[in-house]
Kinemage of the C-alpha trace (Angstrom):
@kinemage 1
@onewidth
@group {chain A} dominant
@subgroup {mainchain}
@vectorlist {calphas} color= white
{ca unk a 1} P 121.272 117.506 149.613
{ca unk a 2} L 122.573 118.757 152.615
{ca unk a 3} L 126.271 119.450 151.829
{ca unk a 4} L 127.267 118.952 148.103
{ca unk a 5} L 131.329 119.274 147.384
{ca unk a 6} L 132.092 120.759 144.364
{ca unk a 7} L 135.714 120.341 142.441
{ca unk a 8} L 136.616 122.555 139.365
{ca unk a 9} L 135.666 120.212 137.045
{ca unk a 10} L 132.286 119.684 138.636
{ca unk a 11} L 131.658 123.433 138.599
{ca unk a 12} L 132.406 123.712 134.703
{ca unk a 13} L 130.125 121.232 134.064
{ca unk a 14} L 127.191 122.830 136.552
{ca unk a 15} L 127.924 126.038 134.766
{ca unk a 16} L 127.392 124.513 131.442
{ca unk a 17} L 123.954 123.186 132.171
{ca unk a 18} L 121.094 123.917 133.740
{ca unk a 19} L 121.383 122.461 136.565
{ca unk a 20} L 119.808 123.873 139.581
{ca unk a 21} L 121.833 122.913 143.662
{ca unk a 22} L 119.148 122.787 146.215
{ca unk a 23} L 121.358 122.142 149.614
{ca unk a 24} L 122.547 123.955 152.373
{ca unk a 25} L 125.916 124.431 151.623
{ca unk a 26} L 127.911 123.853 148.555
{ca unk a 27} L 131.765 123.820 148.739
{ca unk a 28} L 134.753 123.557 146.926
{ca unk a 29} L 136.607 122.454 150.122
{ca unk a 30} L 138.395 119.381 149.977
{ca unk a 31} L 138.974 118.747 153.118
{ca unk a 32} L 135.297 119.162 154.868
{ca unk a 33} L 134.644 116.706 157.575
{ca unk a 34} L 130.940 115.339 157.669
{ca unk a 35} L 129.610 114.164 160.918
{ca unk a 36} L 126.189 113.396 161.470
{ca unk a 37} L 123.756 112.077 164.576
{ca unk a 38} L 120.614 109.976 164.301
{ca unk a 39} L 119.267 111.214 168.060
{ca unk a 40} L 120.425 113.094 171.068
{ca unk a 41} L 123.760 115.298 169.851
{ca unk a 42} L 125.349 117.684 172.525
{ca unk a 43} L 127.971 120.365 172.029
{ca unk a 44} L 130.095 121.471 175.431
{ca unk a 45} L 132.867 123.670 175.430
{ca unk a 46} L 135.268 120.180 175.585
{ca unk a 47} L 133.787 119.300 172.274
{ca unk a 48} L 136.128 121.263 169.819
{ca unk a 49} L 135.333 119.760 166.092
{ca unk a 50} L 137.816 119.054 163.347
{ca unk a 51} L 138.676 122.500 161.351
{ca unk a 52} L 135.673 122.838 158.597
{ca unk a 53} L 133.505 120.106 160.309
{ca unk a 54} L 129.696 120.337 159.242
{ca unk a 55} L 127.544 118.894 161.770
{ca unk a 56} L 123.998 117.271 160.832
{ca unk a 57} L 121.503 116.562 163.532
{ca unk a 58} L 118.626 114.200 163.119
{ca unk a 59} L 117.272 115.110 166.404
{ca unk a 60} L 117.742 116.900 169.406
{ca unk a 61} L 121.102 119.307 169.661
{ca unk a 62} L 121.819 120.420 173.582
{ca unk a 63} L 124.273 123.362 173.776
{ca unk a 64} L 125.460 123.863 176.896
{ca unk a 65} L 126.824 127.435 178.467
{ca unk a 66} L 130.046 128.512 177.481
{ca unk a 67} L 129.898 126.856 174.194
{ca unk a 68} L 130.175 130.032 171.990
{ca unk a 69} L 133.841 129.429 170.875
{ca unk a 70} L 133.188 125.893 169.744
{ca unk a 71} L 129.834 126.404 167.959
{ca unk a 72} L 131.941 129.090 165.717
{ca unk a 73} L 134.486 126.354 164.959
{ca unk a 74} L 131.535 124.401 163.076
{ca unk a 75} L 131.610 125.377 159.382
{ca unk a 76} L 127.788 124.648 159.356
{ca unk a 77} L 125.194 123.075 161.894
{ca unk a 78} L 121.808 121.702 160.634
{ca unk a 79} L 118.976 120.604 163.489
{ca unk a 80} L 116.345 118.430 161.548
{ca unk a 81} L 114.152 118.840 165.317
{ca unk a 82} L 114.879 120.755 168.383
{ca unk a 83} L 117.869 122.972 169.645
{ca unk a 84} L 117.812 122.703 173.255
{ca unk a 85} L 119.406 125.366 175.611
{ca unk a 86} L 120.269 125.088 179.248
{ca unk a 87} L 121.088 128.238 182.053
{ca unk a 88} L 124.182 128.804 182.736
{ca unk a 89} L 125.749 126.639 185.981
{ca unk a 90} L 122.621 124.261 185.898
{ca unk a 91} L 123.472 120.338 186.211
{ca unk a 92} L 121.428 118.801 183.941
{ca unk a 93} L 119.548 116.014 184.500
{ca unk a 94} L 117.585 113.471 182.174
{ca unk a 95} L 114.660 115.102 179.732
{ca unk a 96} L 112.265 113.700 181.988
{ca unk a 97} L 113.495 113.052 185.878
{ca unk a 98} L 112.020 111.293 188.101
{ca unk a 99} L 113.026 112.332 190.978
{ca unk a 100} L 113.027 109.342 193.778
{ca unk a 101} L 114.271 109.440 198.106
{ca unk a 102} L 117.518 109.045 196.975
{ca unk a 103} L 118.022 112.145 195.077
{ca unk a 104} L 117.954 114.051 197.970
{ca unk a 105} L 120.998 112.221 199.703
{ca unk a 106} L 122.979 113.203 196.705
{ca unk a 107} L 121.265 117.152 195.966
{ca unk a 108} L 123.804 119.610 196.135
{ca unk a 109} L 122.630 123.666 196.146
{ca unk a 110} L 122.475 123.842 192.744
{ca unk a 111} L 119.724 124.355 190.175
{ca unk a 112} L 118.550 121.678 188.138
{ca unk a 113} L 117.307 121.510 184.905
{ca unk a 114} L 115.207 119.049 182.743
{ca unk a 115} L 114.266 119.647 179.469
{ca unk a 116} L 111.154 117.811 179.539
{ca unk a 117} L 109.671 117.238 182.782
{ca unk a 118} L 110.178 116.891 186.633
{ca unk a 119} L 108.344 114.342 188.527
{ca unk a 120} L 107.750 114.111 192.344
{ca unk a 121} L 105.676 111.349 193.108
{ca unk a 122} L 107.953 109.208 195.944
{ca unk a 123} L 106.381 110.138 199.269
{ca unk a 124} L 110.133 109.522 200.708
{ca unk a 125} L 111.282 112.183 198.991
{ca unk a 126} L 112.425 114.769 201.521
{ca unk a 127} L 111.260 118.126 200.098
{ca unk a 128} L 112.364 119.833 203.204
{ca unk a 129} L 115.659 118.501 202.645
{ca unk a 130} L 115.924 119.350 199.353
{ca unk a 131} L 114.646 123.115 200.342
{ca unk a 132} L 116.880 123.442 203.231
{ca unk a 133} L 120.077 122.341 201.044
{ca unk a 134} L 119.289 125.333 198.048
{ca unk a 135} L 117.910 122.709 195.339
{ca unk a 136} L 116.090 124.456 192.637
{ca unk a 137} L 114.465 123.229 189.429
{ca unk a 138} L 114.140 124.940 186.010
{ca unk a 139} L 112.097 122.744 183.095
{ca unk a 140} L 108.869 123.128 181.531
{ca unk a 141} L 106.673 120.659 183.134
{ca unk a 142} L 106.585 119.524 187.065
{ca unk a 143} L 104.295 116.715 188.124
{ca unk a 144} L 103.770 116.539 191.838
{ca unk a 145} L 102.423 114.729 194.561
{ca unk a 146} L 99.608 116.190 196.247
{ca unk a 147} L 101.159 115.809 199.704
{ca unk a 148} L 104.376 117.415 198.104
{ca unk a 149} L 103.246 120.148 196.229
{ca unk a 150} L 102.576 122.382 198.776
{ca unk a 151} L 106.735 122.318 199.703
{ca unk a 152} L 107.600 121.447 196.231
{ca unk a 153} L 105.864 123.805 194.512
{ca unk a 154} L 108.500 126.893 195.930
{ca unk a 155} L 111.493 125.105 194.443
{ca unk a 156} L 110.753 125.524 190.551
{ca unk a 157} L 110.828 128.720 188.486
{ca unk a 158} L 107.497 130.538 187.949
{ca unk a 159} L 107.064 129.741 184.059
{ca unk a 160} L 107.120 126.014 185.564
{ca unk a 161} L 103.652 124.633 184.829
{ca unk a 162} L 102.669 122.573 187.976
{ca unk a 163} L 100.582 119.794 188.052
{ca unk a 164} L 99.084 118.226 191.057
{ca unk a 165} L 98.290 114.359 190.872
{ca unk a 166} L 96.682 112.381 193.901
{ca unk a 167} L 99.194 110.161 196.117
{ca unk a 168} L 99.675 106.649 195.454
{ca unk a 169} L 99.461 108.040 191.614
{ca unk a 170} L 102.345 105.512 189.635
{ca unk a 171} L 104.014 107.407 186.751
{ca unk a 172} L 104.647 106.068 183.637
{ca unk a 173} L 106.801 107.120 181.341
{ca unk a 174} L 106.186 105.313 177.749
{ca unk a 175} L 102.470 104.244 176.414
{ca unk a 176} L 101.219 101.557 177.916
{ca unk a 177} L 98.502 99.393 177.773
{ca unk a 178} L 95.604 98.999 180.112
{ca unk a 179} L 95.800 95.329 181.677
{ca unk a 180} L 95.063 93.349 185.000
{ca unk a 181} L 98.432 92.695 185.213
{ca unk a 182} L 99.395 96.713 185.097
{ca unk a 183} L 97.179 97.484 187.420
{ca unk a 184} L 98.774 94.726 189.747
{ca unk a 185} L 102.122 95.840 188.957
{ca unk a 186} L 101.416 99.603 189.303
{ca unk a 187} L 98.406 100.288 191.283
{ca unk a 188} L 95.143 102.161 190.382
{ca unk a 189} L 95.995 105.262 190.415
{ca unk a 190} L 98.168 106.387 186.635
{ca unk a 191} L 99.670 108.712 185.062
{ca unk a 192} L 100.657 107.984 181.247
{ca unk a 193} L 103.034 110.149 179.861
{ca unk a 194} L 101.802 108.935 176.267
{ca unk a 195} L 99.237 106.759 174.510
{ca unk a 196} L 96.567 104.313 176.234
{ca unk a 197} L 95.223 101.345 174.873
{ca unk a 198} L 92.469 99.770 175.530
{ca unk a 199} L 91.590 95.801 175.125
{ca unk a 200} L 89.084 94.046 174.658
{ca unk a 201} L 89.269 93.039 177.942
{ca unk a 202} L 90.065 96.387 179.696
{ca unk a 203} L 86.210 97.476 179.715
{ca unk a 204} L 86.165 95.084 183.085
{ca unk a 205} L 88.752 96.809 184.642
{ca unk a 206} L 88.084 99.786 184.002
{ca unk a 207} L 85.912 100.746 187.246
{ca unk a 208} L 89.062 99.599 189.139
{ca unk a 209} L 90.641 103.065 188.027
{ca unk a 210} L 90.429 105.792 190.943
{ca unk a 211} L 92.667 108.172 188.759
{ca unk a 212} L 94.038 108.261 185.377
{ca unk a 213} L 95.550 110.668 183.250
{ca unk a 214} L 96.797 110.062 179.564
{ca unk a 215} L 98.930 112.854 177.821
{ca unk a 216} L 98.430 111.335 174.713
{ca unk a 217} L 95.986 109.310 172.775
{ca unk a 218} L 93.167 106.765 174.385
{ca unk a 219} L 92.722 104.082 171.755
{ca unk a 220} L 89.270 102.571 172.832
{ca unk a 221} L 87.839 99.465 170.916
{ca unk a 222} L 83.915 101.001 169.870
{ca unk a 223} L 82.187 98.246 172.273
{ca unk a 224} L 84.003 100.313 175.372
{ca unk a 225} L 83.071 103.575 174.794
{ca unk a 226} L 80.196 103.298 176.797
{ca unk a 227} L 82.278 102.089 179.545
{ca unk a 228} L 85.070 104.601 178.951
{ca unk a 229} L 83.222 107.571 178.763
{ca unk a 230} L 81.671 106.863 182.358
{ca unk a 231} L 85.557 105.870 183.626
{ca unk a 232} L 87.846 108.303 185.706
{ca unk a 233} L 90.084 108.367 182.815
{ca unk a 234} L 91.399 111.873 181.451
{ca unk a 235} L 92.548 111.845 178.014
{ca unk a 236} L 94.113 114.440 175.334
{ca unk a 237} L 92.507 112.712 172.767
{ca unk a 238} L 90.306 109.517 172.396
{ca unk a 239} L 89.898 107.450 169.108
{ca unk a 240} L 87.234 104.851 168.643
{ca unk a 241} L 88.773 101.799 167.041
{ca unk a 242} L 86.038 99.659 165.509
{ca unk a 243} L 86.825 95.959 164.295
């Protein structure tokens, strides 16, 4: 278990037998508070838990700056995933931004920060403007323009690793499936941030492609690999899917 409350009864009893607690904390404390998150859980130096709260997060935990005081208030924290940490004075924006011309009419000098990713891909984005006005960006991953990179590229941290995609490329944030009417919708020119798949019908479209790059997995049906393999598309990983 995670937390297991014992009373003095309960403890006799454990004592007596052989009986073996595999958790993470075990209390006689009455009045614990339990609170648990299935997702995205953030603790801010507003946040102030109950006295002897024990938080359990199925997910991601963001901390932000200043939070030292509040963290100690917890009686225990468990992460079952990823504790994320931000620099101090950085507005946070979503794990992955993309970053569109109205951005800049709202940038203040600041820097940014995205846990995930940055993407530049609007060719009204005014990098200039952003440049002139201080903006900075700190996050793992930046995805830019080709005709933005070269004023873009100075406004993220040096561990920032930058990748250059041709104009006209349409991001995409989920996986997505490789149809006539996504190319319609988004052009040929894509970048998916996830998994491909391939139809039976995609093998036709598939020399309509000028550019696309999949972080995650092509699923190709076996009578397109042929095809595939002599398309523009960049993959992590491709798997054959036969019948």
């Amino acid at each position: 278990a995670n937390v297991v409350v014992l009373n003095d009864r309960a403890k006799e009893l454990i004592a007596r037998y052989p009986v073996t607690l595999k958790c993470d904390l075990a209390t006689d404390n009455p009045n614990i508070a339990l609170r648990s998150v299935n997702g995205v859980a953030e603790v801010t130096p507003c946040d102030v838990p109950e006295a002897d709260t024990v938080l359990t997060v199925n997910g991601e935990l963001k901390i932000a700056s200043g939070s030292a005081e509040v963290l100690a208030r917890y009686l225990q924290i468990t992460v079952n995933g990823q504790i994320i940490t931000w620099p101090d004075g950085a507005v946070q924006l979503k794990n992955t931004a993309v970053l569109d011309s109205t951005f800049a009419l709202r940038a203040k000098p600041a820097l940014y920060w995205a846990a995930r990713c940055v993407v530049m891909l609007d060719p009204a984005l005014d990098v200039a403007a952003l440049a002139k006005q201080g903006v900075r960006f700190d996050t793992p991953r930046a995805i830019l323009a080709q005709s933005l990179a070269t004023q873009a590229a100075p406004l993220f941290e040096d561990d920032t690793d930058l990748e250059i995609v041709p104009d006209g490329t349409a991001y995409l944030k989920d996986d997505a499936e490789l149809t006539a009417a996504l190319i319609r919708r988004k052009g040929n020119k894509l970048y998916v941030d996830g998994r491909l798949t391939l139809t039976a019908e995609s093998a036709a479209l598939l020399p309509q492609l000028e550019y696309c790059k999949v972080t995650g997995t092509a699923l190709v049906p076996a009578a397109q690999e042929k095809a595939f393999s002599a398309s523009c598309v960049q993959a992590e990983k491709v798997q054959t899917v036969r019948g």
